[in-house]
N, C-alpha and C positions, 0 to 999 in steps of 0.2 A: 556525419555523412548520411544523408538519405538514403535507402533502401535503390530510386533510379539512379544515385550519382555512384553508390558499389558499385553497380551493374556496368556504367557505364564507363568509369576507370578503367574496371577488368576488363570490358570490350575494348577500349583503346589499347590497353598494354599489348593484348593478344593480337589485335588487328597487327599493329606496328612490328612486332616481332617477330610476325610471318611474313614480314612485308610487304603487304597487301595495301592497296587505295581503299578510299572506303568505297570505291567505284565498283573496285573488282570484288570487294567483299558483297554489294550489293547482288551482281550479277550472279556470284556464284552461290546464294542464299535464297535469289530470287525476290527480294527485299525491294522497296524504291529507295534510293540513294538518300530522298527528302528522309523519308522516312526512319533507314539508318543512323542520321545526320542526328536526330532530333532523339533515338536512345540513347547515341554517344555522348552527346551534350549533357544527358541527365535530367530530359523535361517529358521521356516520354518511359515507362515500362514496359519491356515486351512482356507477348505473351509466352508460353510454353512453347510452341511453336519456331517461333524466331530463337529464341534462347537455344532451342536442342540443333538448328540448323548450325548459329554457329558456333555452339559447341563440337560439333561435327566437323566442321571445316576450320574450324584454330585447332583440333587435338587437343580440346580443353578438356578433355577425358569428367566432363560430368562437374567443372566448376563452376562455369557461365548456368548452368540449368539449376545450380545449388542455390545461386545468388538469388534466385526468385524468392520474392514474400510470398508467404500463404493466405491462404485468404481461401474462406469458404466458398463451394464453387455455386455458383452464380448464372446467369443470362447475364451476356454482356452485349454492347453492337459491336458486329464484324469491325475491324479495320477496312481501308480498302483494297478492291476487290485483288483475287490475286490475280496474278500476271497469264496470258493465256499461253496455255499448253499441260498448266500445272494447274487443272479442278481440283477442286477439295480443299484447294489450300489457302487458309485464309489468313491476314495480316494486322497486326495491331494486339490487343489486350485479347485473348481468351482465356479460359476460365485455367487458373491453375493448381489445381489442386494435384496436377499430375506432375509437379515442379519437382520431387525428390529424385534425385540422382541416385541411380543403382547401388546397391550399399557396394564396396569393393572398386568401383570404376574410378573413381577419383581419389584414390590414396588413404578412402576416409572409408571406413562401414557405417549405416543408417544409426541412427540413434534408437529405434526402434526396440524396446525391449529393456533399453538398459534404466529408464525410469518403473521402479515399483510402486510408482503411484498413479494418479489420474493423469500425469503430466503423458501427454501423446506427441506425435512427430506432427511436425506443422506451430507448434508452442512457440514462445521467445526464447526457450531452449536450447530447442533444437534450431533455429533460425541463426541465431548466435552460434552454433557448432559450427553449421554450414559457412557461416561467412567467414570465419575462424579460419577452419580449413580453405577456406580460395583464396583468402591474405596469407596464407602460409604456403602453399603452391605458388603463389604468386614471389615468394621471396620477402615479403612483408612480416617478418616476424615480431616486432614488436605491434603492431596492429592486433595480428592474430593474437598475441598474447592477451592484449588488452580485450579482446572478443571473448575467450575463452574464459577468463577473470569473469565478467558480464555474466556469463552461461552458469561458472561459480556459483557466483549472490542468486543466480536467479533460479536456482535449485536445493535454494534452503532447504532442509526435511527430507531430504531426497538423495540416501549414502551412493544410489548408483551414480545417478548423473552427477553426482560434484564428484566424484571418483574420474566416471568417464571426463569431467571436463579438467581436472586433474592432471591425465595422463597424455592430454595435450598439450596441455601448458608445458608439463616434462619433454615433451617434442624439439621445443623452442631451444636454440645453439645458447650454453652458456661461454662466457668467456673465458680461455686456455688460464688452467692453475685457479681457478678462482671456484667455488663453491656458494650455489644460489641457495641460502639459508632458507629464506623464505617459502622459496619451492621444498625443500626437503619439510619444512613445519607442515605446510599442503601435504604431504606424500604420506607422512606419518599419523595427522589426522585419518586418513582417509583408511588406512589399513587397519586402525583401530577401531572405527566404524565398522570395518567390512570380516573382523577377525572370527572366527569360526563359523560362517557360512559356508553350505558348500553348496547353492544353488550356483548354477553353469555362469551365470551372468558376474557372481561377485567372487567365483574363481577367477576367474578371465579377469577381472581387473584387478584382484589381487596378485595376480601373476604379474600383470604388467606394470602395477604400482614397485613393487618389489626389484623387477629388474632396471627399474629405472633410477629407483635411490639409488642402487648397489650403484653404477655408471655414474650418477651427479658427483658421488659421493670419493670417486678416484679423480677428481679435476682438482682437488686437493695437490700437490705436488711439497709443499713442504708444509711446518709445524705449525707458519704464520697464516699459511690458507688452508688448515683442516679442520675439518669441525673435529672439537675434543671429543673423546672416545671413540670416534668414527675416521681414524687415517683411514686412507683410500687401501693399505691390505687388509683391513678386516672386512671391507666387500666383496672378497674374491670367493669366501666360504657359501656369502649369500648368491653369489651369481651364479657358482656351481649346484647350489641348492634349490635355487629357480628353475635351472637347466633339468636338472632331475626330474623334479614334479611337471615339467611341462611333457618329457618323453612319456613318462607315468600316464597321463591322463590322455594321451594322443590315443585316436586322433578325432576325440572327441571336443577338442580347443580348437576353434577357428582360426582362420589361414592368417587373417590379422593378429591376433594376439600370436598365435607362433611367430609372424615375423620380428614382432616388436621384441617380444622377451629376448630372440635371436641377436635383435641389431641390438640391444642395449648391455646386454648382459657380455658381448664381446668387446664391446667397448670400456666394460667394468673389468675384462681380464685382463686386456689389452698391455698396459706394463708390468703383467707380471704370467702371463701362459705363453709358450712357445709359439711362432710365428705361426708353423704349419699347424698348430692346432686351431687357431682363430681362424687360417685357411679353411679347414672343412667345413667351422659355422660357416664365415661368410660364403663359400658354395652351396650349403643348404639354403639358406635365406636369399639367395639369388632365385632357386628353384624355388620354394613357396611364395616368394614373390610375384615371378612372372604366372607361378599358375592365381593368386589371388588378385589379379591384373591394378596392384596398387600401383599410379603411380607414385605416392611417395618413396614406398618401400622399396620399389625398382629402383631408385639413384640411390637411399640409402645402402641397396644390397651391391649395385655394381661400382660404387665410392670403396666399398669393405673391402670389396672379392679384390681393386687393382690395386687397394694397399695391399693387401695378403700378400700377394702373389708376385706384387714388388720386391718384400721382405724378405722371402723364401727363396729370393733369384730367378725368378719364371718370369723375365723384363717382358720376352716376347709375346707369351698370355697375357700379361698387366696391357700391353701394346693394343692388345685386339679387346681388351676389357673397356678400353677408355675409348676405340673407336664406338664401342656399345654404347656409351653413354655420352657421346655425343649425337647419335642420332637421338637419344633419349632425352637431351636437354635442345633438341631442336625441336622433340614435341610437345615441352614442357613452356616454350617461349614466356622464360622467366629468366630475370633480370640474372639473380642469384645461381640460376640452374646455367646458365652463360658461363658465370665468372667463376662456377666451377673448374666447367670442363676445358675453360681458358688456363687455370691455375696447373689442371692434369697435361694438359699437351705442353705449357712451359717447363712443368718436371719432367717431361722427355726428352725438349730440347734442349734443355741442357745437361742430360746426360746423354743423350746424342753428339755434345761439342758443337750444337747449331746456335751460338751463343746471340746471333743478329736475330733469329727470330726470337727466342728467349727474350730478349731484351724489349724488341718492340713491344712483348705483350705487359711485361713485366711494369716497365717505367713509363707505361701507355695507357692503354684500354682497361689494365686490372686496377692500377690506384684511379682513375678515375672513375671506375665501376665506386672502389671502394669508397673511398670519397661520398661521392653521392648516396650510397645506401646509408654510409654513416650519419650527415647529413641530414636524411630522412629519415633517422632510427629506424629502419628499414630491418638492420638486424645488430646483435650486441656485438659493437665495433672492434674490439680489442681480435676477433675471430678475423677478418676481414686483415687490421693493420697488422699481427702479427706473421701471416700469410704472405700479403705483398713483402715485407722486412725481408723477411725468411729468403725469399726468391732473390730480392733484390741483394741479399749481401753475399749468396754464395753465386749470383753472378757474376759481383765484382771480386769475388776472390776466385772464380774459374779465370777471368780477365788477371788478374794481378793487377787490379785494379781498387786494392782495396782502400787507399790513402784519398780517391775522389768520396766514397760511402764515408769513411771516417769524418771527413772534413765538413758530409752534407746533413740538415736536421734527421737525416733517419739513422744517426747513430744514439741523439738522444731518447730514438725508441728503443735501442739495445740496452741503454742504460736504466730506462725508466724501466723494463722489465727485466731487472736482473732478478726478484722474488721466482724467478720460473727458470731453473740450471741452466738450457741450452743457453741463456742468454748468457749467464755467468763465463759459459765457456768460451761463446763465439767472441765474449770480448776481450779475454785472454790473447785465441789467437789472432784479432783485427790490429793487436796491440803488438806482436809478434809482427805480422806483417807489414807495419809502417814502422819496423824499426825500434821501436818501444821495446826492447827484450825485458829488462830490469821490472818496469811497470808488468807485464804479462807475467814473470815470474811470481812479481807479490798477487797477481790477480791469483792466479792458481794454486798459490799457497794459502791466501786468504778461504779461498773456495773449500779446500781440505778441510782446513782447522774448521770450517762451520756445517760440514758435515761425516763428519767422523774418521776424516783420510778417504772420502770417498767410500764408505761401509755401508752408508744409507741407503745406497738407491735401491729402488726394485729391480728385479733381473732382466728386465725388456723394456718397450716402448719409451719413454722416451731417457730411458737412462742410457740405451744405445748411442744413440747420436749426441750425448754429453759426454761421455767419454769417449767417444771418436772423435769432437774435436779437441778434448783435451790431450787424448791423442798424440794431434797433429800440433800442437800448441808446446807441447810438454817434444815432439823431434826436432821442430822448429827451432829451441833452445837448445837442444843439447848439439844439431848441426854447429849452432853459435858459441859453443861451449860457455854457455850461461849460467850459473849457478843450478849444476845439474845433482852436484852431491845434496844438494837441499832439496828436491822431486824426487829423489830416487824412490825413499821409503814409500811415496803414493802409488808410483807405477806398478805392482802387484795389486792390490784390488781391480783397478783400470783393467788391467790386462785377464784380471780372471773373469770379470764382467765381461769381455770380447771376446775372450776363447772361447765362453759356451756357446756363441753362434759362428761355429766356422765356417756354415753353409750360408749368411746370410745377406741379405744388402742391408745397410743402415739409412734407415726413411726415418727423416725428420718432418714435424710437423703430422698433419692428418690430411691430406699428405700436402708436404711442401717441398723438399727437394733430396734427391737420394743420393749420401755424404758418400758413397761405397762400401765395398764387402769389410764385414766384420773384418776380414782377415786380413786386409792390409792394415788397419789399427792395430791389430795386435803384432804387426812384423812390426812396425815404428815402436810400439813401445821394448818390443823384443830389440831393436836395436838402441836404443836408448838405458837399457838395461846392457848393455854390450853383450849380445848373446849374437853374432851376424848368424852363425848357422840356422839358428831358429827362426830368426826374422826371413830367411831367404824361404825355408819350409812356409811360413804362412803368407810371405809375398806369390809364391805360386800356387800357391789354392786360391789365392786373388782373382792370378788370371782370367783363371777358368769362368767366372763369373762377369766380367767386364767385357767381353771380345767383339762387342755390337758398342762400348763407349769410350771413343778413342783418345777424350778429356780422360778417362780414369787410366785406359793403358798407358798413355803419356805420364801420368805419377808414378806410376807402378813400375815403370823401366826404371824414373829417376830413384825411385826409393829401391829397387834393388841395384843398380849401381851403385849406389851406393854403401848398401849391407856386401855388398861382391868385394868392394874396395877395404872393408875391415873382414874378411877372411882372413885365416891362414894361410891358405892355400893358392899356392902362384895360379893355378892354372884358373881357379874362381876369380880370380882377382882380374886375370889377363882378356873377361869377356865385359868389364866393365864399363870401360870405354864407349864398346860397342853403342851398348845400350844409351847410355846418356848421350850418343850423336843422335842415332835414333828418335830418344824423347827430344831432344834439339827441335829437330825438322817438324817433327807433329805439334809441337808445342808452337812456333813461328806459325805453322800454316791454321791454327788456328787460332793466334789472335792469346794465347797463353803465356801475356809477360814476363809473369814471375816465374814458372815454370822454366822457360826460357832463361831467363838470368840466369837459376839458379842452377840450368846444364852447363851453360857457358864458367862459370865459375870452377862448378865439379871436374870440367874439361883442362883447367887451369891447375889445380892439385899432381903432384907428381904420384905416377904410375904406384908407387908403393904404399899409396893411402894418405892422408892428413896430418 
């Protein structure tokens, strides 16, 4: 691709996604529409001029100005003349030597410094950085990787800049459970090149080099996706030890390297430090963000801050987090930055019980987003399908609706990814809920035996939401009084894994859908364990966390009626009823089949229990 057909891509995408003509784009640039026409196409260059106009009017925060080639400056002839009212302003090819985009404005700082040799800004370098970064903003991530590789080769001799183009490349979304070898060979070269300097520059990317393995290096998820001697816990010592030296030396490290060590090094804690702890990074790196005006970093940092705040139970903050970032990916008009904040407002609705818009987006606009980016290699697809799956099976199991998912090809994505637990579980209980008890019982016994009775997992992220639906998978059975003396022995690790987050909601995914508070997984297992008093104790600290989603109250009535109904106690027993009319109604008026059955049923048991 030519240097005008970049330009001119990037102009289309951004025109189009502010929804602009190229009429109106002309008018309000001041541009002739001929003229316009003919950069879009990719037969003409602008000059610095036209570029900074519409960078200014897309909110391309400094990418359309990036994409400019260098070129020594020069006498050129004007374009023509400009339009009357606006002297001075001239149209067509002027000299561009003033083409570099502010270091910080566009999510990227200048290259400027980080070559120790003759290599200068304006190189094939740095040109390559630049274009790098606006395929990567743009949502282009295998491009930009391929840009940044380019930048690589083309920095032989030169530890900074393959370092810096290194830590971009580390940028680029690897795929869930799987570990990019190759980038960690990159990462580890590059630190051994850069290892006892302490000039400012080859700290800074030693920092950032460092917290970016420690993070690669936790997408590991079990023995058959880890790199040997690097399981994803032995990089929790190093991302705490990044964190260290980065406070140490503040605040003489730049706003860019603080955010990066920030947003990587949480994501390398992420299954294994407490929720509110990765809360106060991702609040930090929101604030060094908005003041270092990245846009990368700012969707990086307000992606972090609504999972946090998800996790920890603050729905209503995560609420106004995600309004943030959609004006943020409206000024971002990128494909990818879309199908984010499309992916964020479907996690709301359906834990909102707004199951019709959920759904529109879900088995709509998100798999055709994904699709197409896949498609395009656009970005590492498995990120993308594992996402849409995600959304799409727990809203047919909010529906009780699970036997159309089962029946349709995206169950063979739950199977094809069972090397990654949630999946192991979610097909447990999909297997559970069409009926299949026996088969889900061997699923989850099978599950055990391969990982120690459940002893393996880390104590957070995505071990949560594995054992919350094995959870629900593991009450599902013992309702059906299924071979429950054979799960018993499992159900204590499960349960001690969910007790330590009483306070939390359980977020599946990064983020893809919130299963609910630790604390009704732990009443299910607590009554499956036949303990009802305990279970009724952690079904109401449930509550208190769901009272804005009327999908999770409607369970949580069913599920304490149920522990009410194995009481002792006449007088607990005598409010059960109650409850299961209740989730009845709420269950019906939202469109909650199975839920619905299964009050009607519970409605059918006589008064003294099962």
């Amino acid at each position: 691709m030519t240097p005008e057909e970049e330009f001119a891509e990037a102009l289309r995408v951004r025109r189009k996604a502010a929804g602009l003509s190229l009429g109106e784009l002309s008018r309000l640039v001041n541009y002739s529409k001929s003229y316009l026409s003919r950069v879009e196409n990719g037969t003409r260059m602008p000059g610095p001029a036209l570029a900074r106009e519409c960078d200014t009017v897309l909110h391309a925060e400094g990418e359309l100005l990036g994409l400019l080639p260098d070129r020594p400056a020069r006498s050129v002839p004007a374009g023509p003349p400009a339009r009357p009212g606006r002297p001075g302003r001239r149209r067509g090819r002027g000299p561009s030597g003033a083409a570099h985009a502010p270091a910080g404005t566009s999510g990227t700082s200048g290259t400027s410094g980080i070559s120790g040799t003759s290599r200068t800004p304006g190189g094939e370098f740095d040109q390559l950085i630049r274009r790098g970064d606006a395929r990567h903003l743009l949502g282009d991530m295998y491009e930009a990787g391929r840009l940044y590789l380019a930048a690589y080769r083309a920095a032989e001799g030169d530890d900074l800049a393959r370092a810096h183009a290194v830590v971009r490349c580390a940028r680029r979304w690897s795929d869930p459970g799987q570990v990019d070898r190759d980038l960690i060979a990159r990462i580890d070269e590059c630190l051994r090149t850069l290892a006892g300097r302490e000039d400012l520059p080859a700290v800074e990317l030693r920092l950032r080099l460092t917290a970016h393995r420690a993070k690669k290096l936790t997408m590991g998820v079990g023995d058959d996706t880890a790199v040997a001697g690097a399981e994803p816990g032995t990089s929790v010592d190093r991302a705490r030890g990044v964190l260290r030296e980065l406070r140490d030396r503040l605040p003489g490290i730049g706003a860019e390297t603080h955010c990066e060590v920030l947003t990587e090094c949480r994501w390398a804690l992420y299954d294994f430090a407490p929720a509110a702890e990765l809360l106060a990074l991702s609040a930090e790196l929101r604030d060094v963000a908005v003041r270092s005006r990245s846009m990368y970093f700012i969707g990086e940092a307000l992606v972090a801050l609504a999972i946090d705040q998800l996790r920890v139970g603050r729905v209503t903050a995560a609420d106004a987090t995600v309004r943030r970032h959609r004006e943020h990916a409206a000024h971002r008009h990128s494909t990818l930055a879309h199908w984010q904040q499309g992916t964020l407002d479907a996690l709301m609705n359906l834990w909102q019980g707004e199951f019709a818009a959920a759904e529109e987006w879900i088995l709509g606009e998100s798999r055709t987003i994904a699709e197409t980016m896949e498609r395009d290699l656009a970005v590492p697809a498995d990120t993308l399908s594992q996402t849409c799956l995600g959304q799409a099976y727990w809203l047919r199991h909010e529906q009780g609706r699970m036997a159309e998912l089962f029946d349709s090809p995206l169950m063979a994505g739950v199977r094809r990814r069972d090397y990654f637990p949630v999946w192991r579980a979610g097909l447990a209980l999909a297997l559970c809920e069409t009926g299949r008890h026996d088969q889900a019982a061997d699923q989850v016994l099978a599950f055990a035996a391969d990982t120690g009775g459940f002893t393996r997992f880390p104590p957070s992220g995505w071990a949560l939401p594995t054992a919350a639906v094995l959870a629900q998978a593991c009450a599902e059975l013992a309702v059906r009084d299924v071979r429950v003396g054979e799960l018993l022995p499992y159900v204590p690790p499960l349960r001690a894994l969910l007790d330590a987050h009483p306070g939390e909601l359980v977020l599946a995914g990064w983020p893809t859908v919130l299963l609910g508070p630790a604390a009704r997984f732990s009443g299910l297992l607590a009554l499956v364990a036949g303990e009802p008093e305990t279970a009724l104790g952690h079904l109401r600290r449930a509550v208190r966390l769901v009272q804005h989603s009327p999908a999770q109250m409607t369970r949580l009535r069913l599920d304490e009626a149920r522990a009410r109904l194995r009481s002792d106690s006449a007088a607990v027993r005598a409010g059960a009823r109650g409850l299961a009319r209740t989730a009845l109604g709420t269950a019906e008026e939202l469109g909650m089949a199975a839920v619905a059955r299964d009050c009607r049923e519970f409605l059918r048991l006589p008064a003294t229990g099962p």
